[in-house]
MARSEKE-139646 format. One line per 3 residues: number of its first residue (from 1); their letters; for each residue x, y, z of C-alpha. Coordinates in steps of 0.25 Angstrom, whole numbers, plus 2048, in hexadecimal, padded with zeros to 3 digits. Layout:
BEGIN
NUM	A	X,Y,Z  ...
// end
This chain:
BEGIN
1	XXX	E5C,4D9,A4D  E50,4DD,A54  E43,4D2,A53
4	XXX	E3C,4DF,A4B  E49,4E0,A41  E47,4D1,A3C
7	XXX	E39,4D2,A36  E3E,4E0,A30  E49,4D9,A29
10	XXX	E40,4CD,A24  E38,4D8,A1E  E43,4DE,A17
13	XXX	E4A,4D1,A11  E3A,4CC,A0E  E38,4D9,A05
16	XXX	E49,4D7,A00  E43,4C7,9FD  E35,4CD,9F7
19	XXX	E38,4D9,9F1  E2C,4DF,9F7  E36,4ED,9F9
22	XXX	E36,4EF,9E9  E29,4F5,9E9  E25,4FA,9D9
25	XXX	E25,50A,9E0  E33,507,9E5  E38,504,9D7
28	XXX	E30,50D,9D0  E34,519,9DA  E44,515,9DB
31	XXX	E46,513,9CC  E3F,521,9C8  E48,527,9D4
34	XXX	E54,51F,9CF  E53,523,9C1  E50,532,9C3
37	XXX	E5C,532,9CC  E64,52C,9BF  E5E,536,9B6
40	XXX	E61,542,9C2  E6D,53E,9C2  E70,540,9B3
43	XXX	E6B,54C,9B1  E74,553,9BE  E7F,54D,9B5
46	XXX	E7A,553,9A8  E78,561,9AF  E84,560,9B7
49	XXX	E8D,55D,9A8  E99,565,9A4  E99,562,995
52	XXX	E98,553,993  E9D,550,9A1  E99,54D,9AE
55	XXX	E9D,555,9BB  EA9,549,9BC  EAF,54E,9AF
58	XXX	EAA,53F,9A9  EA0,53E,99C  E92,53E,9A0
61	XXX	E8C,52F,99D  E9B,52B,9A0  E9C,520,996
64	XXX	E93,524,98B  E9F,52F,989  EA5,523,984
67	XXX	E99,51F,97A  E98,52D,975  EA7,52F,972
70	XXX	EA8,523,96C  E9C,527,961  EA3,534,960
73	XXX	EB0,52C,95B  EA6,523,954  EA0,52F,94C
76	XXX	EAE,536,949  EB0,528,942  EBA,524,94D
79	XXX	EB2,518,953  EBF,510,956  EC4,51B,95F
82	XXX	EB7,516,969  EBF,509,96C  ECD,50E,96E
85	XXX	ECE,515,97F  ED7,51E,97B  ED0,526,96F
88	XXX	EC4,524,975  EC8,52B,983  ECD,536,97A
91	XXX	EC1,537,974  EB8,539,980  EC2,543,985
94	XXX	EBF,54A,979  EB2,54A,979  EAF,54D,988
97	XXX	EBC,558,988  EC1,550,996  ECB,545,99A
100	XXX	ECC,53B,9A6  EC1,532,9A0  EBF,524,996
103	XXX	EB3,51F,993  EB9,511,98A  EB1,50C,97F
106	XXX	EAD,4FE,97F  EA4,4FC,977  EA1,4F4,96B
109	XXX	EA0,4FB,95D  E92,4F8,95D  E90,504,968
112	XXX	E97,50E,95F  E8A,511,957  E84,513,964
115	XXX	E8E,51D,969  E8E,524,95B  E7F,527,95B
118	XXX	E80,52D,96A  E8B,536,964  E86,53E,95A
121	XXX	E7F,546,966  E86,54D,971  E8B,544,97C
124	XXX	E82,549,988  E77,547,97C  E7A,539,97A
127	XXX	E7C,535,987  E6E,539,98B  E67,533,97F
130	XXX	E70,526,980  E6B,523,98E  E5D,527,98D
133	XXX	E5A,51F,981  E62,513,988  E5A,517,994
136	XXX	E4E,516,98C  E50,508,985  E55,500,992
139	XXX	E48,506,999  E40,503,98D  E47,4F4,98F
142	XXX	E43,4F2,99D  E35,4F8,99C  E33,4EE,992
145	XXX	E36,4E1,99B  E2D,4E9,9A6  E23,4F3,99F
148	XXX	E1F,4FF,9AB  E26,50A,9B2  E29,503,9BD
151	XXX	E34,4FB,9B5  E36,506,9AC  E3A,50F,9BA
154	XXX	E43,502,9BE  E4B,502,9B1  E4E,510,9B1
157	XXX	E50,510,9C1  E5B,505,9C1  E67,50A,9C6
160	XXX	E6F,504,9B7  E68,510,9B2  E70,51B,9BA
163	XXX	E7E,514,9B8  E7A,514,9A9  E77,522,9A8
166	XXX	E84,526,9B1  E8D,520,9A5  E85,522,999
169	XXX	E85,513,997  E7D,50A,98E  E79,4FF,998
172	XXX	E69,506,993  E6E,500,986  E72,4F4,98B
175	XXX	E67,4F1,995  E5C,4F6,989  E62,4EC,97F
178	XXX	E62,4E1,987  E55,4E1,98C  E4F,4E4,980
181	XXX	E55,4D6,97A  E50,4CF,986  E43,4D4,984
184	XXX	E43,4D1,974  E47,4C3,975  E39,4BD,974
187	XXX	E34,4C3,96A  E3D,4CC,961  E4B,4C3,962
190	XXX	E52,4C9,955  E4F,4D6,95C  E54,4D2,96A
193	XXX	E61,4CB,963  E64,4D8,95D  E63,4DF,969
196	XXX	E6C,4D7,971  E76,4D9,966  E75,4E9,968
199	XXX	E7D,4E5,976  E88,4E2,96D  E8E,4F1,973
202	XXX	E90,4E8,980  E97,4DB,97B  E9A,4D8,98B
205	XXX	E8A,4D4,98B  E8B,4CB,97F  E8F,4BE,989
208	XXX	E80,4BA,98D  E78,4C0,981  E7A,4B4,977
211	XXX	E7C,4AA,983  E6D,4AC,986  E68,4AD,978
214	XXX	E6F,4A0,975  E69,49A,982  E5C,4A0,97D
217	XXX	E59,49C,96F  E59,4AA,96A  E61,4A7,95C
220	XXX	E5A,4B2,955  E5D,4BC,961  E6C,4B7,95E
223	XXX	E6B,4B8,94F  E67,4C6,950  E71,4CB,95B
226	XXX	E7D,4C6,953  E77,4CB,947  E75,4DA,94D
229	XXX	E84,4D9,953  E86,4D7,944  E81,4E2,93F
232	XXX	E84,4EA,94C  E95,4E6,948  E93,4EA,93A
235	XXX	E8D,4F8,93C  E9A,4FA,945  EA1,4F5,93B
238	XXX	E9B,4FE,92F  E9A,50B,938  EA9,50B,940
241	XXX	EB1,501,936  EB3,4F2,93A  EC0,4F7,941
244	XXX	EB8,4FC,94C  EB6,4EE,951  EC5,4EC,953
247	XXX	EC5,4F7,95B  EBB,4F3,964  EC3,4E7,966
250	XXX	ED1,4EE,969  EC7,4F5,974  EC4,4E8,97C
253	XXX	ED1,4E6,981  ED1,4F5,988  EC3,4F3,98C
256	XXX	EC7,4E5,993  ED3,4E9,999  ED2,4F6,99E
259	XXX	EC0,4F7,9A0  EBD,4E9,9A7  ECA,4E2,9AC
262	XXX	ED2,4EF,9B2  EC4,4F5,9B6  EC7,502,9B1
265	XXX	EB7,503,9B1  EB8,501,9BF  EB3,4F2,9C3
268	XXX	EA7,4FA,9CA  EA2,4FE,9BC  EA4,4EE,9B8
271	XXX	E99,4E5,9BB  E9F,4D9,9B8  EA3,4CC,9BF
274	XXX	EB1,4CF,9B8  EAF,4DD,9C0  EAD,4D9,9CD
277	XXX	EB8,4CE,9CD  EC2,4DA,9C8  EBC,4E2,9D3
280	XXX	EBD,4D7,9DD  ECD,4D8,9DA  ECC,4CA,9D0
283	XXX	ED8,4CB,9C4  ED0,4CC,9B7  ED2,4BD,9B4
286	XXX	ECB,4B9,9C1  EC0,4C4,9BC  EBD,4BE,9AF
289	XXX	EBE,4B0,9B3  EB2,4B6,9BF  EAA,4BC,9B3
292	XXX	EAC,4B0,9AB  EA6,4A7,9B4  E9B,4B0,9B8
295	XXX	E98,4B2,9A7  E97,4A3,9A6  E8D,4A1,9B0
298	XXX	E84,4AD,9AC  E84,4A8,99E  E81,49A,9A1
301	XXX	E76,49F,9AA  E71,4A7,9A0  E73,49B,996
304	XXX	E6A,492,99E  E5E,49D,9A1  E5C,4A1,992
307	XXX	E5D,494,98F  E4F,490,997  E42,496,993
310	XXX	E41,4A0,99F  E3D,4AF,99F  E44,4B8,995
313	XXX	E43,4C3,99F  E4B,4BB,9A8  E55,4B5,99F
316	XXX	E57,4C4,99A  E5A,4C9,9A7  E65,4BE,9A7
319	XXX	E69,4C2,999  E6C,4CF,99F  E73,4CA,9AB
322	XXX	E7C,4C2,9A5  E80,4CC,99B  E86,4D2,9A5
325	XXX	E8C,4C9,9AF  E93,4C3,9A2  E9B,4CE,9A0
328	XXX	EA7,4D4,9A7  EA4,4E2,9A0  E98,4E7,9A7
331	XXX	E95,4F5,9AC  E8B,4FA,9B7  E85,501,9AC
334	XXX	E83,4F3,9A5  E7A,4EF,9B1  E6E,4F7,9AA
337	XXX	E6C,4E9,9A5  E67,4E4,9B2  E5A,4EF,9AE
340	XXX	E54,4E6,9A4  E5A,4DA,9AC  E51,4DD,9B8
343	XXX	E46,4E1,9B0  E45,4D4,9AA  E46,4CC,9B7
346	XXX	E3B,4D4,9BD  E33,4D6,9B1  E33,4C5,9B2
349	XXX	E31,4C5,9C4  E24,4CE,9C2  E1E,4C3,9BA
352	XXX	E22,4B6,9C1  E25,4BC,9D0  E34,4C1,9D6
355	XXX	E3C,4B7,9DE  E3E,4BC,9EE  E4A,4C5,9EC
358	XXX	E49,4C8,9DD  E42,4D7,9DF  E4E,4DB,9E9
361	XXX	E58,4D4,9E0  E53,4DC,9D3  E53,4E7,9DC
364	XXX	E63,4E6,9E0  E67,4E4,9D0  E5F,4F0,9CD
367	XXX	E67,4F9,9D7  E73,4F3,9D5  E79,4FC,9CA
370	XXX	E76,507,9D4  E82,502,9DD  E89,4F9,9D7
373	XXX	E94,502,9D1  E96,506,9DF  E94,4F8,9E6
376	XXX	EA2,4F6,9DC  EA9,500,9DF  EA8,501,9EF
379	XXX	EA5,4F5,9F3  EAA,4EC,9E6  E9D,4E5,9E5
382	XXX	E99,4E1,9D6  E8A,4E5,9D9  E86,4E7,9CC
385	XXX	E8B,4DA,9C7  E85,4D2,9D4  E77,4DA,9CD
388	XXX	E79,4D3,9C1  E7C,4C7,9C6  E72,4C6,9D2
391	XXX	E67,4CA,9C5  E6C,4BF,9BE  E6C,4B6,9C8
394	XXX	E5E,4BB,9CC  E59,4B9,9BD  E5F,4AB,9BB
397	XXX	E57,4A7,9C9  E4A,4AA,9C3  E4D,4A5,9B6
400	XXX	E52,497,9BD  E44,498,9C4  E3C,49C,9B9
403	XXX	E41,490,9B1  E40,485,9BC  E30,48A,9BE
406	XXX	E30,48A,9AD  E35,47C,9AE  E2C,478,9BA
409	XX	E1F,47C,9B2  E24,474,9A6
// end
């Protein structure tokens, strides 16, 4: 290396260590770019539509198919149906007049009211409005934890947003919901204990919820979450019968067995330590034991930091984490949750400073759902899950320090 090449590197790793390459135009110009390329994109595949379907001969929004079909069965009075692959494959043939695809149902009743609303309109109708009002209240979310455009452009940037749209998915949901509890806990705990409860439609998260709320304190968050399940079970109960509860049951053992430990999603899809160890060529026994072992440390982690009196913005965006590192059922779509994840962490370094690499570390987690998908699929690294773990290991740093400087002032 030339004497002239080592003063540019040192240039490089110092704006790498500082940060000083994010400039606020940067991420204001490449989120709007990003975004209107997502929103491009959908429209060349609206105008391009034969029927309901895309040029590949799949259902536009891919897996909301599956939410829309299933309201239909609801609707029609045959809500059981959702929960059984073979009625509900017929169904979507049907519905969309082609063969050669299944999108499974895995949801619990509790998404069945959801999936009937959206299916009183046309299907191409309801996947439009189901997105943009998810889009809408996950934006609303992280605007909230950082008021202004620029976070505002962020948010809707974040490549999470472009593998949401692409599948019709409810990671908006997701992401909107949890953040909004985060953000509720203070002052409006009832409110924030019912919110978390409206995850129920994805048990997988349900691991680190009422771990930090035990750690925390938050008894009347608690009270109100189980009481809204409650409810949420017995409006299943009174609207599809209390039978439709033993069918989703009979459903877990397909959904265990043929979606997550034969990987008929694809492990690619799978952002899971139980993914990357099947991906890696490990038996599914060594594959749970690995995410075992990796759920057990992230809860007690999580255990210890809401346990202390640091930032909620911080222990939220370890909530968030270890929602999903505790699960071996997590999509790339589910890493939407990293949106309001990252919001919080930085909404809490632009009030007490970043650490030397924490603007280029955010960075990476934000494009990570960009490539990880692909990462997986040629190169069989689990990038999405090293995101989630790097932002939870990242969060857990500054809380640790945050606590030590909270102690030291004591």
């Amino acid at each position: 290396m030339t004497a002239a090449g080592v003063p540019g590197v040192m240039q490089v790793m110092n704006a790498i260590r500082s940060g000083s390459w994010i400039t606020l135009t940067r991420v204001k110009i490449y989120s709007i770019t990003l975004f209107c390329m997502y929103m491009a994109l959908f429209i060349v595949v609206l105008c391009t539509k034969k029927g309901n379907l895309d040029l590949t001969g799949k259902p536009i929004g891919t897996d909301f198919s599956e939410v829309w079909v299933a309201g239909r069965s609801a609707l029609a009075g045959h809500a059981a149906s959702a929960f059984d692959p073979m009625q509900h494959e017929l169904a979507q043939q049907l519905a969309f007049g082609v063969h050669g695809f299944f999108y499974g149902w895995h949801y619990p009743p509790f998404f069945l009211g959801i999936a009937a609303l959206v299916a009183t309109m046309p299907y191409l109708v309801a996947l439009v409005v189901w997105q943009g009002t998810t889009l809408a209240f996950y934006a609303t979310t992280v605007s909230r934890i950082i008021p202004g455009s620029l976070a505002l452009a962020a948010a809707l940037g974040f490549p999470g947003v472009y593998v949401n749209l692409g599948h019709g998915q409810n990671g908006f949901l997701t992401a909107g919901l949890m953040g909004s509890a985060i953000l509720a806990l203070p002052r409006r705990e009832f409110l924030a204990g019912a919110l978390f409860a409206l995850l129920a439609y994805k048990p997988q998260f349900a691991l680190a919820v009422p771990i930090a709320l035990l750690a925390g304190g938050y008894w009347r968050a608690i009270f109100s979450a189980a009481i809204t399940v409650i409810v949420m079970v017995a409006l299943t109960i009174a609207a599809f019968g209390i039978n439709i509860w033993l069918s989703f049951y009979q459903s877990l053992s397909f959904t265990r067995d043929v979606v997550l430990q034969k990987g008929d999603t694809g492990w690619q899809k799978i952002v899971s330590v139980f993914s990357a160890a099947r991906m890696w060529g490990g038996s599914i026994e060594t594959a749970y034991v690995a995410q075992g072992l990796a759920s057990i440390a992230a809860l007690a982690i999580l255990f210890w930091l809401w346990r202390r009196r640091v930032d909620l913005r911080l222990r939220g965006a370890a909530l968030i984490t270890a929602s999903l590192l505790t699960t071996p059922y997590c999509l790339d779509y589910d890493l939407m949750l990293l949106g309001p994840a990252i919001a919080l962490v930085v909404s809490f370094a632009m009030e007490k400073g970043f650490l030397p690499w924490q603007k280029s570390a955010l960075a990476l987690v934000w494009l990570a759902p960009m490539f990880a998908r692909l990462a997986a699929l040629y190169l069989l690294l689990p990038l999405g899950l090293a995101a989630v773990a790097g932002l939870f290991a990242l969060t857990v740093t500054i809380a640790v320090q945050e606590n030590r400087a909270m102690a030291n002032a004591a």
